[in-house]
N, C-alpha and C positions, 0 to 999 in steps of 0.2 A: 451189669450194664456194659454192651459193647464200647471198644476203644471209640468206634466214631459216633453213635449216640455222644459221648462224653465229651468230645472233640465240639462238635454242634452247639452241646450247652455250654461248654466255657466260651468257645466264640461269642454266643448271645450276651452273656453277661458282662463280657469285656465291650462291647458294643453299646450297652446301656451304660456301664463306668464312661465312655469318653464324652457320650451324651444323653445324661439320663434323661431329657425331657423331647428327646426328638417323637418318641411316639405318642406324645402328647399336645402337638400344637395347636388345637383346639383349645384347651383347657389354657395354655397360656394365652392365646388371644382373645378368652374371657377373662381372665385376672385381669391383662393390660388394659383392657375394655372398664371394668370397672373402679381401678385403680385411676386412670383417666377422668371416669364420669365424677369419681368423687371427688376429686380436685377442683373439677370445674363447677359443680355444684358447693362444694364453699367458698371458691371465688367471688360465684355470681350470689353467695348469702353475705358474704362479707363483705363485698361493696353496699350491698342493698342494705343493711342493719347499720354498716356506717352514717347513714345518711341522717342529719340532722334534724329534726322537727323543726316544725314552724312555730313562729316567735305567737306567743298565746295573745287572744283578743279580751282582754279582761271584762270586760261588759259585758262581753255578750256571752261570756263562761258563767259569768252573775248572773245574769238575765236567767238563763236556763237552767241554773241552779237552782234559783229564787221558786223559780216555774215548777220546775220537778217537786220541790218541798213545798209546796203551798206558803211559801214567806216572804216577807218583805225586806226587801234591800234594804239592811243599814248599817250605821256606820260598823266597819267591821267584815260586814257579809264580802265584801269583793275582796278583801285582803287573805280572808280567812279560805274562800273559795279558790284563789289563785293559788296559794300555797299548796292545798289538794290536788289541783290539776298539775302544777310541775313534779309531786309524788306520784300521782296517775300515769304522768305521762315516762316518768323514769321506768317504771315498770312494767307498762302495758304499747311504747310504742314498738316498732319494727325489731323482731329478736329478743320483745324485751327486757330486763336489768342484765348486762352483761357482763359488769364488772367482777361480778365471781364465778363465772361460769369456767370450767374445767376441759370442757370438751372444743373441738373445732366445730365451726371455727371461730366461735368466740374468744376462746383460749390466744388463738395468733393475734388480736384484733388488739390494737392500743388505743385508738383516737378517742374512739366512739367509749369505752372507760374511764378515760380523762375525761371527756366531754361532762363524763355521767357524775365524777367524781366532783367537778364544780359547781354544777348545780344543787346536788346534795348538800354541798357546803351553806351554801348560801339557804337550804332549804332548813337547817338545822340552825341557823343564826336565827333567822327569822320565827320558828316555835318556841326557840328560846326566848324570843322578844315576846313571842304574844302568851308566855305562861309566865314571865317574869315583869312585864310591862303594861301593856295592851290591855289586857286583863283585868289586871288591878289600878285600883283609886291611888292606893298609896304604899308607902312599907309595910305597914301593921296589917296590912287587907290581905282575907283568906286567898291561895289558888286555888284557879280553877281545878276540880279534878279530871275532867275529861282531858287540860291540858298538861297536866302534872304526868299522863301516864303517855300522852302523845308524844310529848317533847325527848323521852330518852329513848322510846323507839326508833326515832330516825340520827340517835346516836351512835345506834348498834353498828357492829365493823363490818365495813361495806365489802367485805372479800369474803364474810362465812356464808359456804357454800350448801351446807348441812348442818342440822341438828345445832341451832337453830338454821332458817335459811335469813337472809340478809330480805328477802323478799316479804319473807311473813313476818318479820319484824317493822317492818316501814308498810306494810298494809296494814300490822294492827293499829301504826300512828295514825294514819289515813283514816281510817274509821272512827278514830277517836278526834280528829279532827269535825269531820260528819257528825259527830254525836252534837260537838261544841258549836258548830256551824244550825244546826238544826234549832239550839236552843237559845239561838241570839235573841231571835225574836219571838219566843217564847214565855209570854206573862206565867203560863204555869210553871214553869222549871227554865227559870231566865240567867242566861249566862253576857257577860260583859263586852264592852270593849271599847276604850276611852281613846277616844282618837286628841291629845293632847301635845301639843309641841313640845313637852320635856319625853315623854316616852318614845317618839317619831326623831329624836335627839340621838338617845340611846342606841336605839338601834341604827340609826347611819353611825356613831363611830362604831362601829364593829363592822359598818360596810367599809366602810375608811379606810381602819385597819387592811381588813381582804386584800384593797383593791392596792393599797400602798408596795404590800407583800408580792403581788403578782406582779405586779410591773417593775418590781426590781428583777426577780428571777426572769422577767421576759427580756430585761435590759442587759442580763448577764449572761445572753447567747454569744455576744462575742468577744466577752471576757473584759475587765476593766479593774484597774485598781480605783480602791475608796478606802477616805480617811474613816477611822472609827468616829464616830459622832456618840458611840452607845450612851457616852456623860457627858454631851455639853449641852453647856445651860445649866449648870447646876455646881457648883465649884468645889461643893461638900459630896456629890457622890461617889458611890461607890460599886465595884461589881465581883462577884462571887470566885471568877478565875480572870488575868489578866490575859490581856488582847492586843496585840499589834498595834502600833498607830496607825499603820496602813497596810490594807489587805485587796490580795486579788482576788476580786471573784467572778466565776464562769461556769456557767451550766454545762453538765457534760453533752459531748455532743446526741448519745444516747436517749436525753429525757427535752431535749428541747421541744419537740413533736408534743408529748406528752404537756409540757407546760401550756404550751400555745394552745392546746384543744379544753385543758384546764378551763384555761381564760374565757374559751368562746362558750363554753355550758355556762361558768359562774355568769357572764356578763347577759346569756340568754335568758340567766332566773331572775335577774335583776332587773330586766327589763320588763319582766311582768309585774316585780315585785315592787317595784316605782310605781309602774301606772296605775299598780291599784292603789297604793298610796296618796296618787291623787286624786281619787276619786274617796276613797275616806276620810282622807285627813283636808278635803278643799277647805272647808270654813276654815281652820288654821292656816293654812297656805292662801289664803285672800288677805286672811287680817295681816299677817306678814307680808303681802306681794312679792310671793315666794314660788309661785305658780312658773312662771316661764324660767327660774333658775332650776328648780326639780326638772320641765321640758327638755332644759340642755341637756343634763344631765340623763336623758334618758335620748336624746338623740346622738349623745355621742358615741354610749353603748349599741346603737343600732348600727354604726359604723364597723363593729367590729362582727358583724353578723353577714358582712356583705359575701358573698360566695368568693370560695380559692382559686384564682387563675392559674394555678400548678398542681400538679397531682401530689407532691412532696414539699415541704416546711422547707423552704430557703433559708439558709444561714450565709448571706454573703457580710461581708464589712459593712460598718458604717456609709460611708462615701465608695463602695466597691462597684466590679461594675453589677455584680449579682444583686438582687432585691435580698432584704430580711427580714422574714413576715414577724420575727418574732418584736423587732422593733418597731414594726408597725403596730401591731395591738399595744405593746407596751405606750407607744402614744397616744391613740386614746384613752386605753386605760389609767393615765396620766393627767389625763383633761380630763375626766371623767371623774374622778376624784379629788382632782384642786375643784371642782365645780360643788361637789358633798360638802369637804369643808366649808365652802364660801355658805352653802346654804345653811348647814349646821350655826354658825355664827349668826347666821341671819334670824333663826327661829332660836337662836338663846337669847336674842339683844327683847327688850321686854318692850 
């Protein structure tokens, strides 16, 4: 090879070291081209999949239930059929079950998992009522099996993504709900459901419970000291490891978002899950004049459904000059559960 051939080619390639990608800028204005569009496109999937569903019309979800299976409302069908549709609707709305999804942009996406994550709660209390409760006449009385095999399906952990998926374990409930659903009103293959004020009992304290737990954790966005209460009322108890008299507690700033969106799913399932309560459980809720205390109770959770006037979860102080959404919910959620207890008391008094 001549000295300047040689000369030539080391030039070139010292010219490509300073800037390897100059004779290529086409090829980066399609990378930055599409590195851009894919941004923007799970921006605009992640706003739209956040978005919440609408609060369900319980009757008219019966009605066309009813409709589809050639059967008849009763007692049972609206409660049993509400249940299905807030499984339906965790799985099948905008993006749907996201809570274990792996990839973007589901993966970046918090609210709208929380969201998912309370309802579910509340949808697992509830099968648990109707295969332990609802169901049955008494202790000694067979379960059902269709609800036997539904109720630990929507137990399963709501983050496995594969093998099994969290998805096809809460569709197999869901069908077996359909199955139990089908044979309410079925004289050949007839399945139960005792709409009784000690079993409609049961299951509000476990709503009780929920709603006590969340509105503490919503209380403890801006931090508060509390006396331990774990043993009073009781002068002989006792507890497994010893506890402070008084503790601070505070949600990190981290999960408050997370809590708050908690709350607005559970209180979204419960608000279906009441109304069809009263429409099963009316003849109990007349004899007690119980009907407009359940109303509150489902009006105050519609308070907490009202749309966000901020793009992001305010945490200001109590008295500060910033809003704090999270102790806004935790106040209804407050009223909304001194309202359960009063009612609870109401349908135990004989």
């Amino acid at each position: 090879m001549s000295l300047d051939r040689f000369k030539e080619r080391f030039a070139g390639a010292a010219s490509y070291l300073r800037n390897p990608f100059a004779g290529h800028k086409a090829v980066n204005v399609l990378i930055i081209t599409l590195v851009t569009l894919f941004i923007l496109v799970n921006v605009v999937l992640g706003i739209y999949w956040s978005r919440e569903p609408d609060l369900l019309n319980v009757r008219q979800e019966a009605a066309q239930k009813a409709q589809q299976l050639s059967r008849e409302v009763v007692p049972g069908f609206t409660s049993t059929t509400t249940a299905i549709r807030i499984g339906e609707t965790l799985l099948d709305k905008p993006g749907g079950y996201l809570r274990n999804d792996i990839m973007p942009p589901s993966v970046l996406l918090d609210n709208m998992p929380n969201w998912e994550l309370g309802a579910l709660i509340q949808l697992r209390d509830f099968t648990r009522a109707l295969r332990k409760e609802f169901s049955r006449s008494q202790s000694q009385s067979r379960e059902d099996p269709d609800l036997a095999i539904a109720e630990p399906q929507f137990n399963f952990d709501s983050n496995s993504w594969a093998l099994p998926s969290s998805e096809g374990e809460y569709r197999r409930g869901i069908k077996r709900l359909d199955s139990y659903l089908g044979r309410l009103s079925d004289p050949n293959d007839p399945a139960q459901f005792y709409s009784r004020a000690d079993n409609l009992t049961d299951w509000l304290k476990d709503v009780e419970t929920r709603l006590g737990s969340l509105s503490q954790r919503l209380s403890a966005s801006v931090g508060k000291a509390r006396l331990n209460t774990d043993l009073a009322g009781d002068a002989e108890a006792v507890q497994s490891t010893p506890s402070e008299s008084e503790v601070v507690v505070k949600t990190p700033w981290y999960k408050i978002d997370d809590i708050f969106y908690e709350a607005r799913g559970t209180s979204w399932a419960l608000i279906a899950l009441l109304s069809a309560v009263e429409v099963d459980f009316a003849d109990v809720l007349e004899k007690k004049n119980a009907r407009v205390s359940l109303r509150q109770i489902i009006r105050e959770l519609r308070e907490t459904q009202e749309p966000l006037g901020s793009p992001i979860i305010l945490n200001g102080d109590g008295f500060g000059i910033l809003a704090n959404h999270s102790l806004v919910m935790a106040n209804y959620i407050s009223r909304a559960n001194a309202a359960i207890i009063d009612l609870r008391r109401l349908l135990e008094q004989g």
